[in-house]
Every structure is written in structure tokens, then in C-alpha cells.
C-alpha positions as CSV (number, residue, x, y, z in Angstrom):
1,X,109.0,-186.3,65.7
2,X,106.5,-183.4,64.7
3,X,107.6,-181.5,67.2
4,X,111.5,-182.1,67.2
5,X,111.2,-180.9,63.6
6,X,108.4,-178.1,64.4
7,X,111.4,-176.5,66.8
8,X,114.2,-177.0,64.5
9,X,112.4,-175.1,62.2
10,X,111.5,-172.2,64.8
11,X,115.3,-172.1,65.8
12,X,116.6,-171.9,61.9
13,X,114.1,-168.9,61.5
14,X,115.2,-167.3,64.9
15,X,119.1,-167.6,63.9
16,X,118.3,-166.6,60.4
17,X,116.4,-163.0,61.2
18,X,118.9,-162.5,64.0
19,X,121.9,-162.8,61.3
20,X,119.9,-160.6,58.7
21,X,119.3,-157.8,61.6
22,X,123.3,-157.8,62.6
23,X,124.4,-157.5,58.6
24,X,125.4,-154.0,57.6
25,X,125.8,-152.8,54.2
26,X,128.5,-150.6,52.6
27,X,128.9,-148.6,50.1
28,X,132.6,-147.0,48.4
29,X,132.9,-144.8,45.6
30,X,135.8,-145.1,43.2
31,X,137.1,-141.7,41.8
32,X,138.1,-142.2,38.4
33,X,140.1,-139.7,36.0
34,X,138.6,-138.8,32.9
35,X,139.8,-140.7,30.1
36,X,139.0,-142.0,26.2
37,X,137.7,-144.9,27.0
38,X,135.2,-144.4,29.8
39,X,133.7,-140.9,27.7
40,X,136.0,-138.6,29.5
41,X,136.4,-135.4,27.9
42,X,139.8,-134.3,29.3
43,X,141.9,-133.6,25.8
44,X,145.7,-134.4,26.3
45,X,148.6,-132.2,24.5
46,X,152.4,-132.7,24.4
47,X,155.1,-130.7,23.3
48,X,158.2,-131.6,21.2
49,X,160.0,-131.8,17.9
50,X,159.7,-133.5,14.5
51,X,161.9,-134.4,11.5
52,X,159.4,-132.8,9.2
53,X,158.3,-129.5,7.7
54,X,160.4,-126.4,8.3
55,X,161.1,-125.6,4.6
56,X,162.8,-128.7,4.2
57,X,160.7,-131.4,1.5
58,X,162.3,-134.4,1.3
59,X,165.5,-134.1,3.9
60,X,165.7,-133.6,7.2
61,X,164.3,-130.5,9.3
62,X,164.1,-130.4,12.7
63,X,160.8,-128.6,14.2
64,X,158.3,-127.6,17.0
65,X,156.0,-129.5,17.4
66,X,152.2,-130.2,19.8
67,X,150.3,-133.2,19.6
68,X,146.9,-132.6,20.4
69,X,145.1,-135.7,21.3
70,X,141.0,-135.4,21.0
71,X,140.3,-138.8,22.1
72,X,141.7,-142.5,21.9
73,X,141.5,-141.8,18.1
74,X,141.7,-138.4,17.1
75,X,144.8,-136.7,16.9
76,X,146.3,-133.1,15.0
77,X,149.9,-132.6,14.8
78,X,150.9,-128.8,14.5
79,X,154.6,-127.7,13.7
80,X,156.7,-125.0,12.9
81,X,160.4,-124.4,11.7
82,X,162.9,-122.5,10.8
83,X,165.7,-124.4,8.0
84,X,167.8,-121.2,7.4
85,X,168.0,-117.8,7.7
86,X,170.2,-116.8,4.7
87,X,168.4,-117.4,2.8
88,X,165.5,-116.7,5.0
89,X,163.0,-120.6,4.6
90,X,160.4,-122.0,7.1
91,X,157.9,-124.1,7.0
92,X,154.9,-125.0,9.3
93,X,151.5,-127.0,8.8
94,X,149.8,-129.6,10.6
95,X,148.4,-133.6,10.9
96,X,145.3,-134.7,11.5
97,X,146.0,-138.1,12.3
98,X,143.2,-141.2,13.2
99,X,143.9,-144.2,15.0
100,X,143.1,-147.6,12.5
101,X,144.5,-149.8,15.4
102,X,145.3,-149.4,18.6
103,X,144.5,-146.6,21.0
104,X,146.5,-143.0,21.7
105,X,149.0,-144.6,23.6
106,X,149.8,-147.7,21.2
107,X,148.5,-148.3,17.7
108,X,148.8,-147.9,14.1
109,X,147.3,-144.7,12.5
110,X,146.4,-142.8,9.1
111,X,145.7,-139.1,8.4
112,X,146.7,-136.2,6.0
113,X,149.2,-133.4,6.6
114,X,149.1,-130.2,4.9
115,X,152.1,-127.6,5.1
116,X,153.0,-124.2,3.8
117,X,156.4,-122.2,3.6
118,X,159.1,-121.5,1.5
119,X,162.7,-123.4,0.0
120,X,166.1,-121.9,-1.5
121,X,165.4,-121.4,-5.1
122,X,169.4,-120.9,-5.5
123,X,170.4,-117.2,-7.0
124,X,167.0,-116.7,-7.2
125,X,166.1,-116.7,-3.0
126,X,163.4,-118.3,-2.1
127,X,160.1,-120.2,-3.7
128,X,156.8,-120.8,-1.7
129,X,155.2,-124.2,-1.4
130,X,152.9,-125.8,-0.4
131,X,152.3,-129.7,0.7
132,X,149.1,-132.1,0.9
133,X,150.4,-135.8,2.0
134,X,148.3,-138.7,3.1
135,X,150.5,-140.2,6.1
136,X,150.3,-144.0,7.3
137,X,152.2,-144.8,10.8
138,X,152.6,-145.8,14.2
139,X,153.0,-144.5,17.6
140,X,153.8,-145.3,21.2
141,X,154.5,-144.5,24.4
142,X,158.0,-145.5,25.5
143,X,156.7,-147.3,29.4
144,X,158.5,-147.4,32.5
145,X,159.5,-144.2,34.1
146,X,159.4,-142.2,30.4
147,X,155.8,-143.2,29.8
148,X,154.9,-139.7,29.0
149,X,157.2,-140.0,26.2
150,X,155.2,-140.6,22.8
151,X,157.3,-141.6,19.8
152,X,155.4,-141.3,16.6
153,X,156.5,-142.2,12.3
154,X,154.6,-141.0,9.5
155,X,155.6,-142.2,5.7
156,X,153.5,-141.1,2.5
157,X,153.6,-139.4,-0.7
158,X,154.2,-135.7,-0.7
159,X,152.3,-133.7,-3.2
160,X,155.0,-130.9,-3.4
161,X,153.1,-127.9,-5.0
162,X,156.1,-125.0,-6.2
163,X,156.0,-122.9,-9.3
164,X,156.0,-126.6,-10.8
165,X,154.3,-129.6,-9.8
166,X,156.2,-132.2,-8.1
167,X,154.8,-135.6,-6.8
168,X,157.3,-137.7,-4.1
169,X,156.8,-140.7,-3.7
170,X,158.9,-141.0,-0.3
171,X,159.1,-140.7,3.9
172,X,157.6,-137.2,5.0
173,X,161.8,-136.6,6.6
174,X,164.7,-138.8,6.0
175,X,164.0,-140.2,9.2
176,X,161.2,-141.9,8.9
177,X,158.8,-139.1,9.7
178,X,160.1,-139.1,13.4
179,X,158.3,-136.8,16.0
180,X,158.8,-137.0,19.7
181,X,156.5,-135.9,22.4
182,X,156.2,-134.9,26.0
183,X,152.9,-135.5,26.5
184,X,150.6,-133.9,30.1
């Protein structure tokens, strides 16, 4: 029995080393994109338009716009527009914008906008003014085939600076502070 057991053993060691000899080991390597959440440091942009700015307070302007995203939640917002040219008014400024919830494709976000330009005054022309406004909103990415669309709405007082102080307690455009973005 010793020796039934003795060569059992000596086989199981044999057919173990010989399976250990034959195995081969491989290695692959993934090639992954930059992005946010692995520390990338690509930064995306996008152009578009927005509802805000462009000489235009508390209605509706319609004006250029990039998004400049810094990571999953850091954004600015620049824009510049034209309302009318007789009389001459524009308006442009920017949004820096940070991600509460979310990431930069989907999520809820906060931030402050600050504009400068100039409004019909009536007979008078034109008056300069200039904006501060906190902003509270959301943004996403429409999916599907569009997914490099980014739809974005920002609401929050407007601290309207003019030869007079005015404080506005409404959406930064009649639409809800709509911007839309093609982003790369």
C-alpha cells in the first residue's frame, strides 16, 4: 500500500510540473482616451448659442456661445451678441459654472455669470451695464446619435448695474437660460 501511494504521489508531481511547464502567460494593454474621471487632462469645448446676454437683461437674446469644460466639474461659458444695430447694443460676458451633482455630461450645477454691454436708453441711445448673477441649473447630453449635443438652463437673480441700480429677481432669458452646444 506504501508503495501504491508512494507512486501516485510521484505521478501527481510528474503531471503537475509538466502542466506548469506547457502554461504560457499573456499580457494585453488597453488604450484608454483621456478623460475626467481616470485624471485625463484632455479639456473639451463646444460651440453654440444661448438665450442670454447680447444687450438684452431680462428678454430674450440670442448669442454665441463656447463651453469650455476643464474637467467633470469645471465649466466657463463665454458669449457674445449683437440685439440691434440702430441703435447700436451688444452684450457679452461669461459663466463659470461647477458641477453640485452629476458629471459634465449629466448633472445639476451652480456658478456666477458676469456680463458687460450696452441697452436702448430710448431718445437718449444707449446706456452701459453691467451684470453679476449667481446661476443654479442643469445640463445634459441629448444620447443616441446627437450625443455631442449638450443642452444646458441657468436661472438666478440678475444684479443689473445701469446709471441706476436694479436687482431682478428672474431667469437669466425668457427661456429659461437655454444654451445649446456642439461639443468635440
Amino acid at each position: 500500500m506504501k508503495k501504491l501511494i508512494l507512486v501516485s504521489l510521484v505521478l501527481a508531481s510528474t503531471v503537475f510540473a509538466a502542466e506548469k511547464k506547457n502554461t504560457t502567460t499573456t499580457t494585453t494593454r488597453t488604450t484608454v482616451a483621456p478623460s475626467y474621471s481616470d485624471g485625463g487632462h484632455s479639456m473639451k469645448w463646444g460651440l453654440g448659442f444661448a438665450t442670454f446676454g447680447g444687450g438684452l437683461v431680462s428678454g430674450t437674446a440670442h448669442t454665441a456661445s463656447v463651453m469650455l469644460e476643464f474637467s467633470d466639474l469645471v465649466a466657463l461659458q463665454p458669449y457674445f451678441g449683437i440685439q440691434s444695430s440702430s441703435p447700436f447694443t451688444f452684450g457679452g460676458g461669461a459663466i463659470l459654472k461647477y458641477t453640485l451633482h452629476g458629471n459634465a455630461a449629466n448633472g445639476f450645477h451652480t456658478g456666477l455669470g458676469f456680463q458687460l454691454g450696452t441697452v436702448s436708453a430710448g431718445a437718449a441711445g444707449t446706456s452701459f451695464y453691467a451684470d453679476i448673477f449667481p446661476v443654479l441649473g442643469m445640463h445634459f447630453s441629448l444620447g443616441g446619435h446627437v450625443s455631442n449635443l449638450k443642452l444646458s438652463f441657468d436661472m438666478g437673480p440678475i444684479f443689473h448695474v445701469t446709471p441706476t441700480f436694479q436687482f431682478q429677481l428672474t431667469s437669466v432669458s425668457g427661456i429659461g437660460g437655454a444654451s445649446l452646444h456642439y461639443m468635440f
